[in-house]
SEFIZA-619721 format. One record per residue (C-alpha): residue number from 1; x, y, z. Coordinates in steps of 0.02 Angstrom, whole numbers. Each point is the difference from the previous one (the first is absolute). Example, Ala and Ser with C-alpha at 12.3 -4.5 7.8 and 13.67 -1.06 7.14 Angstrom:
// residues 2
+-----+--------+--------+--------+
:   n :      x :      y :      z :
+-----+--------+--------+--------+
:   1 :    615 :   -225 :    390 :
:   2 :     69 :    172 :    -33 :
+-----+--------+--------+--------+
END
This chain:
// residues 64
+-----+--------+--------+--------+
:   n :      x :      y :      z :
+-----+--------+--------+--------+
:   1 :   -114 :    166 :   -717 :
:   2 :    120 :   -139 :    -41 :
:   3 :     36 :   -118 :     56 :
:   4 :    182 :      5 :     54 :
:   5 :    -51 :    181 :     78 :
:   6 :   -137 :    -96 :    114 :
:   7 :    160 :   -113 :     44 :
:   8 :     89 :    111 :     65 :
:   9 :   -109 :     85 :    103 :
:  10 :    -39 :   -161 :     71 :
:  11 :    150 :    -42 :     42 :
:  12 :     28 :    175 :     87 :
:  13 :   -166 :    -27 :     86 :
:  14 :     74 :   -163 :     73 :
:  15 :    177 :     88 :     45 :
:  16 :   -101 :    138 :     82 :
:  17 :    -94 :   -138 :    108 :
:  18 :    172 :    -58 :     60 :
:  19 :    100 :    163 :     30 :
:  20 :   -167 :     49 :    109 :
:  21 :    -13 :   -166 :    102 :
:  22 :     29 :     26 :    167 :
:  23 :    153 :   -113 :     -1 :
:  24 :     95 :    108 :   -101 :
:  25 :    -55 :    153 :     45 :
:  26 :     48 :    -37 :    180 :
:  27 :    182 :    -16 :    -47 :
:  28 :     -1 :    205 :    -44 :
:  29 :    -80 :     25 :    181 :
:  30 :    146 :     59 :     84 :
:  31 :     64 :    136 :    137 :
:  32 :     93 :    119 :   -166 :
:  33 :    -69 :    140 :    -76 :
:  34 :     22 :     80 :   -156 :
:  35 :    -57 :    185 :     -1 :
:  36 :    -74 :    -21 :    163 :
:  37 :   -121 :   -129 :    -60 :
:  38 :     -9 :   -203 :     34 :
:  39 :     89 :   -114 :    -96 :
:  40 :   -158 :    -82 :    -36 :
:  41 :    -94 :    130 :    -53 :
:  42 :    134 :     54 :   -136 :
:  43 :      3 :   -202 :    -52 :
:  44 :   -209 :     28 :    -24 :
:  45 :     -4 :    149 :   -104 :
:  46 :    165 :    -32 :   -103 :
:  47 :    -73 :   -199 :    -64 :
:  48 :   -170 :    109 :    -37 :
:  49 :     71 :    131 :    -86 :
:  50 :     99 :   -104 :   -117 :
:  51 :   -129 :   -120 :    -20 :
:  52 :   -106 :    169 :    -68 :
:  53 :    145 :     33 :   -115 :
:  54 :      9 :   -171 :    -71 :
:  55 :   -188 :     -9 :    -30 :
:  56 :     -3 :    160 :    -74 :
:  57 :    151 :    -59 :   -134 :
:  58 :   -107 :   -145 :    -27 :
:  59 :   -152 :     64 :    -43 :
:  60 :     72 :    132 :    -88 :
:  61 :     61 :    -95 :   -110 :
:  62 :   -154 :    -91 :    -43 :
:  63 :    -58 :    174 :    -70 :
:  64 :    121 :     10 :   -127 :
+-----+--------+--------+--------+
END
C-alpha cells in the first residue's frame, strides 16, 4: 500500500476517534426523532456508514 493511502486512513482513523468521543456524540443526544428513531442513533450509524464508504474509495483505489 502507499503510502499516502496509509495517510489517509490514518487520518480517518483519528476523525473517527473524535466523531465517536463521547463529547461529541452527546451533542446528537436529544428528545427529536427522525423516522421514529433517536437522534443519536442516526448520528452513530450515518459517521459509520460514511466512514465505510470512504475506506472503501480508499482502498479501492490502491487496487488499481
Amino acid at each position: 500500500m502507499k503510502k499516502r493511502h496509509e495517510q489517509k486512513l490514518v487520518i480517518l482513523s483519528i476523525g473517527l476517534m473524535i466523531a465517536f468521543s463521547i463529547p461529541i456524540s452527546l451533542l446528537f443526544n436529544s428528545e427529536k426523532e427522525v423516522f421514529g428513531y433517536p437522534m443519536i442513533l442516526i448520528y452513530l450509524f450515518t459517521v459509520w456508514m460514511i466512514s465505510i464508504v470512504i475506506s472503501f474509495v480508499i482502498v479501492k483505489k490502491h487496487n488499481e
